[in-house]
N, C-alpha and C positions, 0 to 999 in steps of 0.2 A: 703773365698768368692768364690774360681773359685772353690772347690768343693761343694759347693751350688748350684752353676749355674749347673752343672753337674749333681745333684741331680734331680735338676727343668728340665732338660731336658728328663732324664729317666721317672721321671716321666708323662712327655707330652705325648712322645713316647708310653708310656703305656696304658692312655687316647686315641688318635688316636685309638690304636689297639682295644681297647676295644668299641670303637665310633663306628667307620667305616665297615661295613657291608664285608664278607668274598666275596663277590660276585659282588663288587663296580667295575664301568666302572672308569678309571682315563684318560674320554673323556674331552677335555676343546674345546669350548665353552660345558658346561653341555647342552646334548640333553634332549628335553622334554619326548621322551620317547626312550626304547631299545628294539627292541625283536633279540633272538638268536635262530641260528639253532644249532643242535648239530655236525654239519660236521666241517671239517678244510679245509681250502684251500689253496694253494702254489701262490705267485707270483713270477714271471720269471720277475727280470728286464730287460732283452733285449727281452722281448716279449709283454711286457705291451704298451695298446695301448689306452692314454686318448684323446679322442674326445670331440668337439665342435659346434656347428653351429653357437655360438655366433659372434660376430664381434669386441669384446671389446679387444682393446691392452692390456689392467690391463689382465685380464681374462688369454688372450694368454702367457704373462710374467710369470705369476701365475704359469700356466700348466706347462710350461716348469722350474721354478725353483721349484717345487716340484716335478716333473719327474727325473730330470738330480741331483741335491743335497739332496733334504731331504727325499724322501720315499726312496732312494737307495744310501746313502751318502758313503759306499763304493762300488758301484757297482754291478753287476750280480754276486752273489756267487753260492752257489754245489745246485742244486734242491736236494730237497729231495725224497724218495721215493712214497710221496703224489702224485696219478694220477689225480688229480684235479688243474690244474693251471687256475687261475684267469689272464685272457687277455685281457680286452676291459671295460673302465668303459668312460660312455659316459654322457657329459657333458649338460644339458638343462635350458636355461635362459629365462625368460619372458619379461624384460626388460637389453637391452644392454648399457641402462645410465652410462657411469663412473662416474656423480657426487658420490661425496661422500658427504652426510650430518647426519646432528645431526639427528638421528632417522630412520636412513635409515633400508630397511627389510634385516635382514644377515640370515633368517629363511632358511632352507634348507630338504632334505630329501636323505639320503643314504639308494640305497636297494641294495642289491647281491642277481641275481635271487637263488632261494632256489633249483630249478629244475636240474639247471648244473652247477652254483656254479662259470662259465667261466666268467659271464659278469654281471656288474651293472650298476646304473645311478644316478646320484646326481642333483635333480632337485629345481631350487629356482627361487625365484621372483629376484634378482639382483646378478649383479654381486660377488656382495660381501658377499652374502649367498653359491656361489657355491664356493667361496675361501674357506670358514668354514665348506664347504664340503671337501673339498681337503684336508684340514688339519686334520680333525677325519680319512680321508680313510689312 
């Protein structure tokens, strides 16, 4: 029996690979679409600077637990040789509602200018679409 199981799992695994496209984003929430540039860019965590004009507590908590723990969960490490560091991604809300309800808009848009590569903007109809920004960036 458990080298069955074992069997049926190689085999999944094999499935997947054979499935799943060589060039797949493993972005969640799945965005509706992707485009890429060909460049690379460095972040500096003691230099990253997320902004907002919003006024929403949720929003501001947000910022700051995925500045301080999850994009940088251990800290500012060695830059690399990349003269390209990404420093300012600025935050734009349409509505500062904290409700949260059944069907609420979480749509969003993340760009990194393509020109200097330094700075972007994740822009949404609610709060809770610039969170699902936050989390893809």
């Amino acid at each position: 029996l458990f080298l069955t199981m074992i069997a049926r799992g190689f085999c999944l695994l094999a499935i997947l690979f054979v499935v799943l496209p060589v060039h797949s984003y493993y972005v969640w929430p799945k965005p509706a679409s992707i485009s890429q540039g060909t460049g690379s860019v460095g972040v500096n965590a003691g230099a990253l600077q997320i902004t907002t004009t919003s006024t929403s507590k949720i929003l501001g908590r947000a910022i700051q637990r995925y500045q301080n723990k999850l994009l940088f969960p251990m800290g500012a490490g060695e830059l690399s040789t990349n003269p390209t560091i990404f420093s300012q991604l600025s935050i734009s809300v349409v509505l500062d509602d904290d409700d949260l309800q059944f069907g609420v808009d979480e749509s969003y848009n993340l760009t990194i200018n393509s020109s200097s590569a330094t700075s972007g903007t994740i822009q949404a109809k609610t709060v809770y679409g610039a969170m699902r920004g936050l989390e893809t960036f």
